[in-house]
N, C-alpha and C positions, 0 to 999 in steps of 0.2 A: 406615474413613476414612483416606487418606493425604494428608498435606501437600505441596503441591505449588509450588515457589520457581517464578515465572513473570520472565523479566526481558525487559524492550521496553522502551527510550532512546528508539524511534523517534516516527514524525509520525503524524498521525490516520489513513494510510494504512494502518501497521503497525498501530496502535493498533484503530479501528474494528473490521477483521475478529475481533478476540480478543475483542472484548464477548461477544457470544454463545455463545465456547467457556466462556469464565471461570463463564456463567450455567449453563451446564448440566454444568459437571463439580460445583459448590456444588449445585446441584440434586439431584447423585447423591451426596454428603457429602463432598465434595472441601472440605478447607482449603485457600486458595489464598492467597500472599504474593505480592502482585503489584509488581515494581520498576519504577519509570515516572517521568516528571519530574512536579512539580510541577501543570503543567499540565493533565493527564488524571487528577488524584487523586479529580476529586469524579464524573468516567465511573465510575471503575473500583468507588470504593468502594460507586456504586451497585447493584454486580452483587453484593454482600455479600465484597468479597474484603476482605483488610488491604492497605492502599496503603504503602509506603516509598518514599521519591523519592529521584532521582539529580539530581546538579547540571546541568542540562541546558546550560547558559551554557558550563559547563567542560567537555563531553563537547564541543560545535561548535567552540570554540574549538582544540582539542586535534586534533579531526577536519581541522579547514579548516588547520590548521600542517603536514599533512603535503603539503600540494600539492591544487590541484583541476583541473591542466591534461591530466592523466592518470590512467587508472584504474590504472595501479601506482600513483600517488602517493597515490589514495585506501586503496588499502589498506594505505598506512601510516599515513594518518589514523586508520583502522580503529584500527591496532594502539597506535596514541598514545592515544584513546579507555580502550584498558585500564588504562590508567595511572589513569586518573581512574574508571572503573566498579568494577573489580576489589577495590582497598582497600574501597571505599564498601561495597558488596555483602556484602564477608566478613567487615567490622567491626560491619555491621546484622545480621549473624544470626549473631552468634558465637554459641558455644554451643544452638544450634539443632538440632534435627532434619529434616530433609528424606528424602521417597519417593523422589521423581524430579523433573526440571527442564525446563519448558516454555521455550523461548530463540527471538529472533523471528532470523530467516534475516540479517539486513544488519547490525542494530545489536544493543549489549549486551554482546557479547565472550562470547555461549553456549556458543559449546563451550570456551574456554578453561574456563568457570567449572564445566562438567559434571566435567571431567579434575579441575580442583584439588577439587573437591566429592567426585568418584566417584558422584555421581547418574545413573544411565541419565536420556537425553536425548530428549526433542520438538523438533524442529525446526517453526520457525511461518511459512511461509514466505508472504506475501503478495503477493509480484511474483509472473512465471514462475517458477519453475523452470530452476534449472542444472543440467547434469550435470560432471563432473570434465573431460569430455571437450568438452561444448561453450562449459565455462567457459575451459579453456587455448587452446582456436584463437581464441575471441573476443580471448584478451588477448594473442596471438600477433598478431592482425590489428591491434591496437589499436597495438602498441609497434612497429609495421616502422618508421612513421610519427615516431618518436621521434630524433634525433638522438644517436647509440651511445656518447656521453658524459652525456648525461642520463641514458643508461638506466644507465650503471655507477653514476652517482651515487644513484640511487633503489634500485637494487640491493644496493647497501653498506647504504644507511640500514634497507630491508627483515632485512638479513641481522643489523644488529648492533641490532634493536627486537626479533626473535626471541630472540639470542640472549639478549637482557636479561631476555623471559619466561620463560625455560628457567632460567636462574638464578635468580629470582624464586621460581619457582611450581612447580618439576622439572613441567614440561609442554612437550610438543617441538610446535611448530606445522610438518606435512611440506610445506604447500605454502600458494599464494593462495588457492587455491579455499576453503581450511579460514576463512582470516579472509575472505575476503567472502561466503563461504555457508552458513558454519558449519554443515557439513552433519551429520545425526546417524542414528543407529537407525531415526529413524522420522520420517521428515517429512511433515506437514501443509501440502499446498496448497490456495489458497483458489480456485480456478479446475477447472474438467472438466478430463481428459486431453481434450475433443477440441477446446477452445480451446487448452490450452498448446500454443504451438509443439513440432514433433516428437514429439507426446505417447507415442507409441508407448517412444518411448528412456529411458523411465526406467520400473526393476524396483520390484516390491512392496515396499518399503520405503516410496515416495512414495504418499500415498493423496491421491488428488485428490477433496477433499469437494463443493466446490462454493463459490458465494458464500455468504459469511458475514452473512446481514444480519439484525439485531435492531433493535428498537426501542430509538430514541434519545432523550434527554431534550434535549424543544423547545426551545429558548434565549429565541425571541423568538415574540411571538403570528403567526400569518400565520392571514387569513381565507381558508381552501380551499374555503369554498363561490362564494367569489371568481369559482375557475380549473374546479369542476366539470362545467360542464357547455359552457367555452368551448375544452378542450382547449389549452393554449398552446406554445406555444415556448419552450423555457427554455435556459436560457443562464449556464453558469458555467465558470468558470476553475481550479473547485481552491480550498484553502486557503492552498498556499505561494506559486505565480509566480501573484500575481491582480492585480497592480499594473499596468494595462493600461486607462488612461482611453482611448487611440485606440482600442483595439480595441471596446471598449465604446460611443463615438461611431459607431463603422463599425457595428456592431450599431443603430444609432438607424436611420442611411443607409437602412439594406436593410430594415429592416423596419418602421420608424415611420411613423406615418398609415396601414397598411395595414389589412387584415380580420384580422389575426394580433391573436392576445392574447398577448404576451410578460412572461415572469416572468426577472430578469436577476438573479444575485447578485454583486456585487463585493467580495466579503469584507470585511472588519476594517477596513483599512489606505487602502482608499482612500474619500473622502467622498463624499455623495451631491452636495454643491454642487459639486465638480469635475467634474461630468457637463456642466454646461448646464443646458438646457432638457430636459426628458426627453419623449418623445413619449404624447400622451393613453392610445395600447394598452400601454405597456409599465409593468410593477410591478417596481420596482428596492428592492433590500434589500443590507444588509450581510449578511444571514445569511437566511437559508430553510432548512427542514425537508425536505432534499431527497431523502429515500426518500418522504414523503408527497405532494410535488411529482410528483414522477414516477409516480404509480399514477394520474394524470390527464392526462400529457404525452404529446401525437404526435409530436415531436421534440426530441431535446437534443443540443444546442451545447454539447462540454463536451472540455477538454483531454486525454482520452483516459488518466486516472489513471486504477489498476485497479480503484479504490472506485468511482469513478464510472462507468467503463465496466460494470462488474459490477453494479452497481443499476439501470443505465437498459437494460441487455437482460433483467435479472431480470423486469422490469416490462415487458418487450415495445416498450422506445420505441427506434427507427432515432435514429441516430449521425452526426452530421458532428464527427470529432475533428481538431481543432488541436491537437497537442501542442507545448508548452513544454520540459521540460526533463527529464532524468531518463531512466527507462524507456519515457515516453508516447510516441517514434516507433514503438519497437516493440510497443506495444496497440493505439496507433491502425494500425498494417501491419494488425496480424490483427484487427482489425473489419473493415479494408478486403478483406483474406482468404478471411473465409467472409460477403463480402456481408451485413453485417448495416448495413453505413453506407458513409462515403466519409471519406478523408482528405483534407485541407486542410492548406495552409503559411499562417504568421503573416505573413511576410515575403511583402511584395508584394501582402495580401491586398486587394481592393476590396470594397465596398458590393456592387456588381453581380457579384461571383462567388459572395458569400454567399448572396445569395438565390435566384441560381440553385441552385444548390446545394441551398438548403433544399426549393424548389421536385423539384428532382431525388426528393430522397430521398424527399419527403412521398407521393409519385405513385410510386417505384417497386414492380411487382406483387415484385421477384426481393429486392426488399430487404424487404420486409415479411413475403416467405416464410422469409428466411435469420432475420428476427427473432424472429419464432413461433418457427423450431425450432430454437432454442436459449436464449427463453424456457422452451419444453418441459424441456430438459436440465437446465438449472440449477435450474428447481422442484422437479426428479426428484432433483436429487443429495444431498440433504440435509443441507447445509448445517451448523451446527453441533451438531446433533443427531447426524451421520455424525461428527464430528468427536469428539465426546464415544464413541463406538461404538471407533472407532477406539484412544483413547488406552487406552481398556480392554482390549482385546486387548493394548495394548503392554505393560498392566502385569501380565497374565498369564502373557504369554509371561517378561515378567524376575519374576517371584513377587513383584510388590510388592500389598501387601494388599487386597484389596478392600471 
């Protein structure tokens, strides 16, 4: 059995796909310390890991002070985040023993903490996939666009937050690509190579498992013998940008009073009295079980995140993605890609483009074909079964115990 320091800061995005690695490396007698906020303590502890939380208030706060109008300036947020993960991390396991370090790809500061640690490193990557090569021309194309006094000023602040880690920690950070991808030995993707963009361009170190999906604990009751046998429309936004009463009204527009049975969830934050009047076919919630939603769905409306996009073709259901914010132009591109759905803009959206729309996808033969065969794939890929396969080879190869 070897103890395994797992660290993810991140959001249910990051967070979710690692349920299922965490349950089956403790399956095969993996000790796993799992570092996370507050928030996901009582997910995690249910996989049998030890939970340790990180200030989560003080990692965002720290993150958002380094700028958010450019992606240089996030990855100084990045690097400000260490300030507040790093002490916390190495004060909770002083004196500790650790095998190796599983670290999620965007947040956590993993590879800084592998170097000060000397743990051989997993890399847990839940977006695409970057390479060193298609990470610096994006961020080449990103800064032309910057005005060349800005960019010296974020340049300095970059130059003299490294040099403070290197003092810190005698650990050299060579480039961005290291604090925004924190790439390692062995990284775990939760996607096929033939969904990642370019998949070809990344060597055997990237092992592409597939989606990661386990069984989650229900939050709130929902009766599914409800939606069984009426197959519905479902309709979500994500956990973090879901604060969208219009768009949610424009969903009434297009498909209210119809033959449609629609299931809509509006997360946490916004009320159900702030809707209106809700239409007789529509079942609106703040929360829904929505891997079990979906094993009954012939369409989902949903912001084009990778958790969600990867559970509603896991389950075979076509895609109309509206992306919000983040990575989701680029998921919802490559749904629209390999034909498994269509994309849609927020901006400008009507009542009457939605339902065409919906109308399009439900009927098309070439969308329903591209969704089968890559439902096929992802069932094929195994998931985190492959993942747990995979981490043992890595501990092999570095002679850590089995």
């Amino acid at each position: 059995m070897a103890r395994v320091l797992f660290i993810n800061a991140g959001s249910e995005g990051h967070i979710n796909p690692t349920i299922g690695v965490v349950q089956e490396l403790i399956s095969r007698d993996e000790e796993v310390v799992y570092f996370t906020i507050e928030a996901f303590r009582e997910r995690i502890e249910k996989t049998g890991a030890t939970v340790r939380t990180l200030d989560g208030q003080k990692i965002i706060t720290a993150f958002i002070s380094g700028g958010r109008n450019y992606l240089l300036e996030r990855i100084n947020g990045l690097l400000l985040t260490a300030e507040i993960i790093i002490p916390s991390v190495l004060e909770q396991i002083e004196g500790e023993h650790f095998d190796y370090i599983i670290h999620d790809s965007m947040f956590g500061c993993g590879r800084l903490l592998a170097q000060i640690l000397k743990l051989p490193a997993v890399n847990s990557c839940t977006s695409f996939a970057e390479t060193k090569e298609s990470f610096d021309k994006m961020l080449e194309q990103l800064s032309k666009n910057i005005p060349s006094d800005v960019v010296k000023e974020i340049n300095d602040e970059y130059q003299r937050l490294t040099i403070r880690v290197k003092e810190k920690y005698n650990v050299e950070i060579g480039s961005p690509y290291e604090v925004y991808c924190n790439p390692a030995p062995l990284t775990i993707v939760y996607t096929t190579r033939e969904f990642q963009p370019f998949g070809e361009a990344f060597d055997q170190t990237y092992k592409f498992i597939g989606p990661s999906i386990s069984t989650r604990l229900l939050q709130e009751n929902f009766d599914l013998t409800a939606i069984q046998e009426k197959r519905p429309i479902y309709i979500s936004l994500g956990t973090v940008f879901n604060q969208a009463i219009d768009f949610y009204k424009l969903c009434f527009r297009a498909f209210g009073n119809t033959d449609y049975t629609v299931v809509m969830s509006i997360g946490e934050k916004t009320q159900l009295s702030d809707l209106g009047e809700i239409p007789k076919n529509f079942m609106v919630k703040n929360y829904v079980p929505q891997t079990e939603i979906l094993r009954y769905t012939k369409l989902f409306i949903t912001h084009g995140g990778m958790n969600s996009t990867h559970e509603g073709l896991y389950y075979g259901v076509p895609l109309i993605a509206i992306p919000q914010s983040a990575d989701q132009p680029i998921i919802a591109g490559q749904v629209a890609n390999i034909g498994a759905g269509i994309q849609l803009q927020m901006d400008g959206l009507t009542a009457n483009q939605l339902s065409e729309a919906a109308e399009h996808v439900l009927t098309s033969p070439s969308i329903h074909k591209a969704v089968s065969d890559i439902r096929e794939s992802f069932q094929k890929s195994g998931g985190y079964h492959k993942a747990g396969d995979e981490i043992f080879e890595f501990k092999r190869k570095y002679d850590i115990k089995i």
